[in-house]
C-alpha positions in Angstrom: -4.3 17.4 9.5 -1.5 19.3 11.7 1.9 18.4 11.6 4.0 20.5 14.0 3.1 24.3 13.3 2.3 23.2 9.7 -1.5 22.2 8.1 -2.2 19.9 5.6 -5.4 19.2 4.2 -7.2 15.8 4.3 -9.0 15.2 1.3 -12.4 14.3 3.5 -14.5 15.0 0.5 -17.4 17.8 0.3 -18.8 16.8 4.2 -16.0 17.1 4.9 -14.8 13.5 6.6 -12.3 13.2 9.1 -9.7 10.8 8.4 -10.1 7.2 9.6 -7.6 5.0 11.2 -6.8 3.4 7.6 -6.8 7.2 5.9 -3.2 8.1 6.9 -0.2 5.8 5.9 3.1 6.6 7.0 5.7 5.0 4.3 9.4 6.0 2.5 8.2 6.1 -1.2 11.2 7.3 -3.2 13.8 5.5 -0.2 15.0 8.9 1.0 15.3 7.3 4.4 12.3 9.9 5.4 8.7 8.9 6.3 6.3 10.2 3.6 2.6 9.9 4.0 -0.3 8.5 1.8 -3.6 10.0 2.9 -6.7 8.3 1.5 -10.6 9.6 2.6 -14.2 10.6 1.2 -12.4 13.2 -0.8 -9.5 11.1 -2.6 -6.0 10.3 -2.8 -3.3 12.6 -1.9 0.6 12.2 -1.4 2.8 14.1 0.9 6.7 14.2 0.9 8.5 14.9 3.7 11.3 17.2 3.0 12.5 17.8 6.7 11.1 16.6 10.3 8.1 19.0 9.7 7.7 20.2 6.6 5.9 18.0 3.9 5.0 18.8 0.1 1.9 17.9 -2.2 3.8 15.6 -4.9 0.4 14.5 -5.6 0.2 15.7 -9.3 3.6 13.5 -9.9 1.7 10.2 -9.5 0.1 11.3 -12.4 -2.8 9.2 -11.3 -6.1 9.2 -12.5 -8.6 11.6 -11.8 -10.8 8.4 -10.6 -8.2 7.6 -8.0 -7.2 11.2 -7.0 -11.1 12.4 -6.6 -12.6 9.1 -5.6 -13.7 8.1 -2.5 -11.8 6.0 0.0 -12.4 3.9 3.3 -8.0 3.7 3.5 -4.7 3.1 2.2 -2.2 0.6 3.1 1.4 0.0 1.7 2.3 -3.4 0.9 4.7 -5.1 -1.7 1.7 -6.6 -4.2 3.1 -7.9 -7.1 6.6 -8.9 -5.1 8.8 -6.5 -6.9 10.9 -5.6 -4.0 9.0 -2.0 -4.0 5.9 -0.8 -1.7 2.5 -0.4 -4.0 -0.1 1.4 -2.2 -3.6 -0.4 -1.9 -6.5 1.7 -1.6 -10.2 0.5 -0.1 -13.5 1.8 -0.9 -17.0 0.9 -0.5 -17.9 1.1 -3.9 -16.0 -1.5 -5.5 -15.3 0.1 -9.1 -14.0 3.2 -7.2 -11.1 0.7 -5.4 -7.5 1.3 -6.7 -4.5 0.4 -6.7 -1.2 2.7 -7.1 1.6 1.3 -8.1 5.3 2.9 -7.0 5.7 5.5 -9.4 
C-alpha cells in the first residue's frame, strides 16, 4: 500500500491478497487528532500510526495481540464503539468463524 512516496505492506497473506474495501480502516486510536490506519486481509492484522501527513509507523507489536489475530486471516476491519465505553474497539471479519476477533482499544 503507497502512501505518498512511502510503502507499507498489506498483510495479504502468502498469495499475496490485495486489500478489500473493508481491509483498510482509517481511525485516531490513541486521540492524537491524526488518522491512523487498521489494515486487516488474508495475511493478518496490522496497525499503522501516523506520525506526520505521510509518514506512518508499524505499532503493531504494541497491541500485544495474539498471534491468532495478528497472523489470522481476515475478510475486514471496522471501528466501532462495542461495548459503549466511549472508546473505538476494532471489529475484525473472517470467513472462518473461530479465526473472527475482536481488538479492544489498547
Amino acid at each position: 500500500m503507497r502512501i505518498g512516496n512511502a510503502s507499507y505492506p498489506f498483510p495479504g497473506g502468502p498469495a499475496p491478497v490485495p486489500p478489500g474495501p473493508e481491509g483498510v480502516v482509517g481511525l485516531d486510536f490513541n486521540y492524537d487528532f491524526k488518522t491512523d490506519l487498521v489494515l486487516a486481509g488474508a495475511g493478518g492484522f496490522r496497525l499503522f500510526k501516523q506520525e506526520s501527513a505521510n509518514k506512518f509507523a508499524d505499532v503493531t507489536a504494541q497491541t500485544k495481540l495474539s498471534s491468532t489475530i495478528l497472523n489470522g486471516s481476515f475478510t475486514g476491519a471496522w471501528a466501532a464503539d462495542v461495548d459503549s465505553d466511549g472508546d473505538l474497539d476494532v471489529v475484525l471479519g473472517a470467513e472462518n468463524r473461530a479465526a473472527n476477533g475482536f481488538a479492544k482499544q489498547w
